[in-house]
Each structure stands twice: as structure tokens, then as C-alpha cells.
N, C-alpha and C positions, 0 to 999 in steps of 0.2 A: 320834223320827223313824220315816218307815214304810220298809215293804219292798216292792221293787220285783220284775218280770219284767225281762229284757234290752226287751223289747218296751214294756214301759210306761216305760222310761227314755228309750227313742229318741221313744215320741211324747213327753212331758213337752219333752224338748232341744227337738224342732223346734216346740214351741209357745213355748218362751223360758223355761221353767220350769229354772233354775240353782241346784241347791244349793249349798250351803258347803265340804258332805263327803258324799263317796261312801265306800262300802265294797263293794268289788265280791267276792266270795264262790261256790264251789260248784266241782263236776267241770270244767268245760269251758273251757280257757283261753285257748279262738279266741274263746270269746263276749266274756270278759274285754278280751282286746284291741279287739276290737268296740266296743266301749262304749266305751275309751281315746281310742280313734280321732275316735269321733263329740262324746264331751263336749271334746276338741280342737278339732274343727272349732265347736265353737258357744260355746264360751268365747271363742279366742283370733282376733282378726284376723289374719291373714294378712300384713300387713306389718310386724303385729310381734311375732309366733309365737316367733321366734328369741329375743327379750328374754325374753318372760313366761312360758317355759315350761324347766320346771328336771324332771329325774329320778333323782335321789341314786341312787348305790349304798347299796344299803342297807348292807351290810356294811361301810362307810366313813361315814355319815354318822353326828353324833354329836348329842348332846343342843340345844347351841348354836349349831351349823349348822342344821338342823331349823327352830330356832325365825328364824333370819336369813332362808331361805328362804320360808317361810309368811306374815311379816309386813313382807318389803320390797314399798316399794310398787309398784305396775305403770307399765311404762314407757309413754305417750303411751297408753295403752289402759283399756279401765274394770278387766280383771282378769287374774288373771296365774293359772298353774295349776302346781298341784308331783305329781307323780305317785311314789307310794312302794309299790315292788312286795316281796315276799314279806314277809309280816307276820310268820310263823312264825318267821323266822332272829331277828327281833328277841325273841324271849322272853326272853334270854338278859343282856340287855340294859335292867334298869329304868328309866336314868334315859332313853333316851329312848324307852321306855313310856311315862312319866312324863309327857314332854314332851308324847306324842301327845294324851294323856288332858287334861292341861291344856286344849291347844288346839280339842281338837272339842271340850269344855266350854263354848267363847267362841271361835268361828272367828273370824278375820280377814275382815270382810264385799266385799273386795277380793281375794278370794284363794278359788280351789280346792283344795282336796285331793280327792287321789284314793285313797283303799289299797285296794290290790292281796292279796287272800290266796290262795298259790297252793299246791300239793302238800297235798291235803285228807286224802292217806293220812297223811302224813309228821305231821302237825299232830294226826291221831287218835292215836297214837303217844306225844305228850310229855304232859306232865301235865295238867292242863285250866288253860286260863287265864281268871281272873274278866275280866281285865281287853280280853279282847278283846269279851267280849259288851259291856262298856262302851263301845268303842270304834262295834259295832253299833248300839249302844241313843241315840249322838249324830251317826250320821251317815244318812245315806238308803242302805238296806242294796238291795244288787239279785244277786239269784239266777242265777249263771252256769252254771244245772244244764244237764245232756245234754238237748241235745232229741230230743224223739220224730221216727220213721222222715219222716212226712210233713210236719214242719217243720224238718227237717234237708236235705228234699231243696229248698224253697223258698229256704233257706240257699245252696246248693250253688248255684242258677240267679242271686241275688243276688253272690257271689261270683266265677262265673264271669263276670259282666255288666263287672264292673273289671274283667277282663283280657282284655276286647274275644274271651271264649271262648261260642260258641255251645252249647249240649248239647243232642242229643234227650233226649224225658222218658224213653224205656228207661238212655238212658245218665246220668244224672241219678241215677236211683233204682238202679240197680245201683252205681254209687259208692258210696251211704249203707250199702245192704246186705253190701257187701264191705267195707267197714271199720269197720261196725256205730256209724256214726253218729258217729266219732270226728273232730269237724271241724280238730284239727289233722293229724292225717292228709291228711282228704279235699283241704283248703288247699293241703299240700305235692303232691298229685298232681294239681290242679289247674293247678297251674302248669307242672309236668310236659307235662300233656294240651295246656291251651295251643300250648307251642312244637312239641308232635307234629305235631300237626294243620293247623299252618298256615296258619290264617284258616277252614277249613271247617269245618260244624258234627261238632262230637266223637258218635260211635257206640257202643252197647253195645260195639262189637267194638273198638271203639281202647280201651275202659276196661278190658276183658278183656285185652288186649293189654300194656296200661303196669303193671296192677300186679297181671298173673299169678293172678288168680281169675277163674273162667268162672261163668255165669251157673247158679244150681246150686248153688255149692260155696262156702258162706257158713255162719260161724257161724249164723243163724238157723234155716239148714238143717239144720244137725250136729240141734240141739237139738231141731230138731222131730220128723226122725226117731226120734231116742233115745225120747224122751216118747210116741211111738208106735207104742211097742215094734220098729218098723223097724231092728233090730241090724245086719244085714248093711248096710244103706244108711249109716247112721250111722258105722258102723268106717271105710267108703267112705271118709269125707267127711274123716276125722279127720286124714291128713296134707296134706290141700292147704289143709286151714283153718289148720295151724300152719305153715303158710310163708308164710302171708299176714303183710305188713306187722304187726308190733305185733301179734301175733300170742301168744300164749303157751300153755304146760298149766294155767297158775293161770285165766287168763281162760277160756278153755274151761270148767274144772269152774266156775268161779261160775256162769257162765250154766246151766250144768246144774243146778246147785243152784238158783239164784231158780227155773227152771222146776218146778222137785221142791216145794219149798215152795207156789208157786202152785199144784199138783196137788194137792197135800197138802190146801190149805185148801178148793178145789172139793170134792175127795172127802168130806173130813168134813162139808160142806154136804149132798150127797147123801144119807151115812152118817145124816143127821140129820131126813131126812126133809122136804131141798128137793125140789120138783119141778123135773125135769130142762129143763122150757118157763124154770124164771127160774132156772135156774142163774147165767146168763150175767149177770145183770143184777143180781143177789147178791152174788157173787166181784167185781163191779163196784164195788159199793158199799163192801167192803172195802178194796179200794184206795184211793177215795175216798179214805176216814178215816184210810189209813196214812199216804199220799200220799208212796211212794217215791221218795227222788229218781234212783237209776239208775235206775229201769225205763222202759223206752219204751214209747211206744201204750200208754195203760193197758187203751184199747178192746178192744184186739187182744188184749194181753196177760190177758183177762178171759175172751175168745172162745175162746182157745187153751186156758187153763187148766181150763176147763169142757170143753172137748170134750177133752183128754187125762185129764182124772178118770175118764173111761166104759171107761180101759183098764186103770187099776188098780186096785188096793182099799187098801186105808188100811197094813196090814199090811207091803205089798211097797213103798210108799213111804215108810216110815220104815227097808227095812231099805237100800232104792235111794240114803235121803240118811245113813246110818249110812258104806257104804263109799261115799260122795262125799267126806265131808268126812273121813275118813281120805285117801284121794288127795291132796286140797286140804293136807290138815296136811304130807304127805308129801313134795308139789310145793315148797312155799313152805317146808322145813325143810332140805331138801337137794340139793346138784349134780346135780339124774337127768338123767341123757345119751341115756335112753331117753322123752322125755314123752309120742310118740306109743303107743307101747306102753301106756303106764299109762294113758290118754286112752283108747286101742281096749279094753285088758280093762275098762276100767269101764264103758264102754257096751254091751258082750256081755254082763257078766255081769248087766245088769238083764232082759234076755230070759229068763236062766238062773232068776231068782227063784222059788223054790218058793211055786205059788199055793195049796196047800194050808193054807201058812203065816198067810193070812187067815183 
């Protein structure tokens, strides 16, 4: 079976293109539901939705339920749909691995399945399992990664459009920026904004207003000043970022770190005798071929990387992501009751960095 975007699944649905089995996969678990939502509405009729459509607890269902589910027939309709959410919890669990593995083997051609793989940290964590790339490799795999800043705001205007909520395009895209793209987030403040506002269209300044970050004071900001040796501005930024929503010191240093790495790889382009006209368009092509699934705007993030390379030297950014990832070990090891502190000295002290040390 192939592998899908969220977007190439929604066109396939509304052309009538219905697989057997989905395997919906990746970071972002609004797009997940997304797709739940929509292969619902084009499998099952509406008047008899209620019969054909079943969603086990996973933690309860068991090898012989599973298969009674999948293969009773659909009532007065052509097909019936079973939706099975966290894949992970079932590792545990063979014989109804077992079961699943049978069945996407030889689907029930009256019947949908859908799995669900959700907590992608949690899942990096247990031991590898052959068996779920099986599970991939029989059904139509679709990619629920993070989307980028400027399809995440088209998201947000699609979103708001269901709950009869208006948005200017300032207010629109400061949402995505203040919550760095995290559309169960943005979802939940969405609905918030909604019943703020009252029928009239929503403002930067009602979105500043509902979830407490001013235009300015955003992760992408922290990061870019850091990277541009801007210390004093950066320190600035560091506790109104960690009161935002979902907000954390672990998220904070990653995003410094991919930024460090991204500089890292420009600078050695430089170091190696790019010329600084194709940097941008180099560091580009590297992404390309990594094809990270967190990073957003690979564009941007190509543009940025190349023009934060022309501030350090190779030297001072290996010693920049040395004490990063010491913090990172540090944050993620222990109760620190101080994260804003240890977040502001790591960002002073790459100003501090001895350039001689190049």
C-alpha cells in the first residue's frame, strides 16, 4: 500500500477513492482526527452512521471482539467502519497484534478500518516493533506530521469557518505563531475566541488578549534573537514564552538546538567554500534529502539558517549546542523549579562565547 499527505487523502475521499485500511501516523493529532472525521463522513450514510460505525476501547478490546467487529456485516448500507485508536498501548498485547496482522492481510472488503498511532515520543521509547511496519506496509499509510507556519494558518481559517468564527489574516497567523503551529492547541483557543467575540470578526488583539502572548513574544522570536547573538532581547522573551500555553524549558531548548544544528550545517557550507549568493539554496537542498518531519517552513528555515551562519563560526557553535544539550539532559532529568533561569543563562551565555576559540 502507498503513503499518503492529510491532503492527498481528503482529495482521494472526495473523489470516492475508499480503502480497506488506513494507518493514520505522525506528531499532530488534530490532523489525525481530521481525517477520522472526514473518511466518516464519506464512508458511512447518515442514517445509518449509528449502526456501522463502532470504536473499541483499545484497552478492552480483545482478540475475538476485534475480529466480530471487522467482519459483521453493514447494516442497510454498503460499509460499516471500526476506528482503533492508540496502537502503541497494544504492544503488549499479541494475540490481538496478531489478530490485526491477519486481518489487513485480507481486509473485509465491506468494512473499514482505521488505526490510529498516537504518542510518537511514547512509542520511540519501547522496543521497536516489526510488527507495526507490517501493519503499515497492508494498509494506506497517511502522514499526520506538523504542518508548516503558512499551512497551518489556512488550517486555522478552515477551522474557524465550522464555528461560524470570522479571523483577520493578522489574527489568523499570530494564533499559529503563538502556539508554534500546535493545532490542538490552536483548536482549543479557537473555540475559546469564538464565544469571545460574539459573532464579530476575531483581531490580533482579541488573540493577544485570550491566550496572554503579545505580538513579539513568541517562540520563533526567543529563537531568532538567540541565533543572532541578540542576548539581551532573547533573555527578554524567555519568561512570557514559558507562560504560554504548552509552553515548556525542554521545548524551548529543542527549538534552540534544531536552530544550532541548522547553523551548524550553513556554517560548515560556508567553512567549505559555498558562496554566500547559494547558501540559501544549498542548506535548502539539505533539508530536502533529510526531510525533517518537525521542522517547519523548510523555506524559511533554510533562509534563517544561512543568514544566522554569517554570525558565528563553527567553533562557537559546537561549544553553543555542547551547553544546549547539557540544559536539555538537565531539564528532562530533573524537577528544576527555576526553567526560566536555566533557559535565560543559556541564552546569555552564547553571547559570552570566546571568539578566539575559532
Amino acid at each position: 500500500m502507498g503513503s499518503l499527505t492529510v491532503d492527498a487523502l481528503f482529495r482521494g475521499l472526495r473523489t470516492g477513492a475508499i480503502e480497506p485500511v488506513y494507518y493514520l501516523y505522525g506528531a499532530e493529532d488534530a490532523l489525525k482526527d481530521d481525517a477520522i472525521r472526514e473518511i466518516r463522513e464519506r464512508v458511512l450514510e447518515p442514517s445509518t452512521r449509528d449502526f456501522n460505525y463502532d470504536e473499541p476501547d483499545p484497552a478492552g478490546v480483545d482478540a475475538e471482539r476485534l475480529d466480530a467487529l471487522l467482519n459483521t456485516p453493514p447494516m442497510l448500507a454498503e460499509r460499516r467502519l471500526v476506528v482503533l485508536r492508540g496502537l502503541a498501548s497494544l504492544r503488549k498485547r499479541p494475540r490481538v497484534r496478531e489478530a490485526l496482522l491477519r486481518y489487513t492481510s485480507a481486509p473485509n472488503p465491506s468494512s473499514v478500518l482505521v488505526l490510529v498511532d498516537y504518542a510518537p515520543a511514547e512509542a520511540e521509547r519501547l522496543p521497536r516493533d516489526k510488527s507495526t511496519d507490517t501493519l503499515k506496509a497492508h494498509a494506506t499509510s497517511v502522514d499526520c506530521a506538523r504542518l508548516p507556519p503558512e499551512r497551518a494558518v489556512r488550517w486555522v481559517a478552515h477551522r474557524a469557518s465550522r464555528l461560524d468564527l470570522a479571523l483577520e489574516p493578522a489574527a489568523a497567523a499570530h494564533l499559529v505563531e503563538a502556539l508554534a503551529s500546535d493545532l490542538g492547541l490552536i483548536a482549543q483557543e479557537l473555540e475559546k475566541l469564538a464565544t469571545a467575540v460574539a459573532g464579530r470578526p476575531a483581531t490580533r488583539a482579541d488573540v493577544e488578549a485570550l491566550i496572554g502572548v503579545r505580538h513579539g513574544e513568541t517562540l520563533p522570536t526567543l529563537v531568532a534573537a538567540a541565533l543572532e547573538r541578540r542576548a539581551v532581547d532573547a533573555a527578554r522573551l524567555v519568561d512570557p514564552v514559558l507562560s504560554q500555553p504548552g509552553m515548556s524549558g525542554v521545548r524551548v531548548v529543542m527549538a534552540l538546538g534544531t536552530a544550532l544544528v541548522g547553523t551548524a550545517l550553513a556554517r560548515a557550507e560556508l567553512d567549505r567554500g559555498t558562496p554566500a549568493a547559494r547558501l540559501e539554496g544549498v542548506v535548502f537542498r539539505h533539508i530536502l534529502a533529510a526531510r525533517p518531519p518537525a521542522l517547519p517552513a523548510w523555506k524559511d528555515s533554510a533562509a534563517q539558517w544561512a543568514a544566522w551562519a554569517r554570525r558565528w563560526r563553527l567553533a562557537e557553535l559546537r561549544a553553543a549546542l555542547t551547553e544546549t544539550l547539557a540544559v536539555d539532559r538537565a531539564l528532562k532529568s530533573t524537577r528544576l523549579s527555576r526553567e526560566a533561569g536555566i533557559v535565560t543563562e543559556l541564552v546569555l551565555s552564547w553571547a559570552a562565547l570566546p571568539r578566539e576559540a575559532a
